[in-house]
N, C-alpha and C positions, 0 to 999 in steps of 0.2 A: 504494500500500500504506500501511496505518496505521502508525505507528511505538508499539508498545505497551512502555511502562515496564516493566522487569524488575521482577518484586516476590518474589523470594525473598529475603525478609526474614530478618537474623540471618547471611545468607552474603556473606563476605567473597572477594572474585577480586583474581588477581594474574594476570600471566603475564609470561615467563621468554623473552629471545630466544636462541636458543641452537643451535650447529651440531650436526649428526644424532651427530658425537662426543662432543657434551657431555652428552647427554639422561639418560645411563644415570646417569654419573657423578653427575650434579644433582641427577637421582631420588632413588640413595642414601643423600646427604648430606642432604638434608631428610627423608627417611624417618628417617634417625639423631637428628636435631634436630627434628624436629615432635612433639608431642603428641599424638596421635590415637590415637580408637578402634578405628577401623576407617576404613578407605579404599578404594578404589578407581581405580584404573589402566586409563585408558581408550587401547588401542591402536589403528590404523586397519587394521589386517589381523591373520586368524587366526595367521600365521607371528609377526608383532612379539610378538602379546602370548606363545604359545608360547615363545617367545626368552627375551620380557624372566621369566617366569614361573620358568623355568630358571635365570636369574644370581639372582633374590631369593634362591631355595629352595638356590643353591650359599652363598649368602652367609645362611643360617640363619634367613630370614626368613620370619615365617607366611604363606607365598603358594598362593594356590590360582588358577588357570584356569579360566575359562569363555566358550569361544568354539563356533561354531556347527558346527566340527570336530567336537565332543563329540556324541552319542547323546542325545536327550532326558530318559532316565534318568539316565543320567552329568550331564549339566547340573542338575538336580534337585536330586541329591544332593550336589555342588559346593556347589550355591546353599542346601543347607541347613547345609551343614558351615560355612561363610562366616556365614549368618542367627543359626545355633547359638553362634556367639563360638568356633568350634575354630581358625579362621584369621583375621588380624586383615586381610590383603591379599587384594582380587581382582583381579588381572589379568581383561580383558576388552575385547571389545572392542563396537559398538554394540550387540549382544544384549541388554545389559545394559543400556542407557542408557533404557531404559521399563519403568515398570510394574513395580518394583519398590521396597520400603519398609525399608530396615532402620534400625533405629531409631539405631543405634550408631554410623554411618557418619558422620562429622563433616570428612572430609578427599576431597574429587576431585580427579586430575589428570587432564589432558588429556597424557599423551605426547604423541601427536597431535593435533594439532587436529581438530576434525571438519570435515565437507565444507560445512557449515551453521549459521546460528544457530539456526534449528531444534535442529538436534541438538546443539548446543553447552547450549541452555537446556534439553534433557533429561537430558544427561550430570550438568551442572552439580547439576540440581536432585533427584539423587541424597543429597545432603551437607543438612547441614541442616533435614532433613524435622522432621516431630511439633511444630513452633515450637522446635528448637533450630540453635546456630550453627551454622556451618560454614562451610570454608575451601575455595575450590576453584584448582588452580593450573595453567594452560597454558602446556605449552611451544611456544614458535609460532620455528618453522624455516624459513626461504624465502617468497618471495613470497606462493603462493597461502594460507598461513596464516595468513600478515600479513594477506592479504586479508579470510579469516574473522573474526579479531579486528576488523577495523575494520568489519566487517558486524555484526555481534554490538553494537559500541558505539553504531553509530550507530542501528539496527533497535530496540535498547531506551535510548538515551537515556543511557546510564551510561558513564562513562570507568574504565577498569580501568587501577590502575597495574601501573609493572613492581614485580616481589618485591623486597621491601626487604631489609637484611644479615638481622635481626631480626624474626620476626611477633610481635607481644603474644598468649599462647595464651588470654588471655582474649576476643580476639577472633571465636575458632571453637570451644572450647571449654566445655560447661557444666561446673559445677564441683562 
């Protein structure tokens, strides 16, 4: 296999090691302390993202869901309320990780890691789009996501460090 250089240019990665009790919490505290537009939360099952979709919107945050649970109209309409700037968070889980552009979106997490760098560099290249920055940040739990991370770096040539105490928001953000 060829190893092809990452080029989404202007997006900055980190990733996060952390036990399945830490995830939510971490979430949080960087959603309170990040700067962003708009984001996105990628979970690996319908049920996570459901979950985590339910603690944002208990904790008054503009979250909306869209997993593959939903009705294609209900998804639709999710995804226009989200595109619309009425929600600044999607929880979601792969559905989401293609083929779509929103311009606003400057922040990815990976709750889960994905099953692939494949899908890691679909998710990923959600942030950033139209030539602006973006930030994108995995949390990588247990071995087999340790595993994706080190497929991801080595598959594109790039070394991701871990999240620092402080991100500079000029590094994902336009101004």
């Amino acid at each position: 296999m060829i190893k092809k250089k990452l080029t989404l240019h202007g997006l900055v990665q980190y990733y996060c090691l952390l036990t399945e009790k830490e995830k939510t919490k971490t979430l949080l505290s960087l959603l309170y302390k990040l700067n962003y537009n708009q984001t996105i939360i990628f979970c690996k099952s319908i049920e996570r993202a459901k979950f985590l979709n339910e603690i944002l919107e208990k904790m008054d945050l503009p979250s909306i869901a869209i997993h593959g649970k939903r009705g294609q109209d209900d998804r639709i309409e999710k995804y226009k309320e989200f595109k619309e700037f009425k929600k600044r968070i999607l929880v979601t889980t792969n559905v989401m990780a293609r083929g779509i552009d929103i311009e606003r979106v400057n922040v990815v997490f990976n709750y889960d890691m994905p099953e692939d760098s494949d899908t890691y560099l679909h998710r990923v290249g959600r942030a950033g789009r139209f030539g602006t920055k973006g930030l994108a940040i995995s949390f990588v739990g247990g071995d087999e996501e340790t595993k994706v991370l080190t497929e991801v770096q080595e598959r594109f040539a790039i070394k991701i460090p871990t999240l620092p105490e402080t991100i500079d928001q000029t590094t994902y953000r336009n101004n």
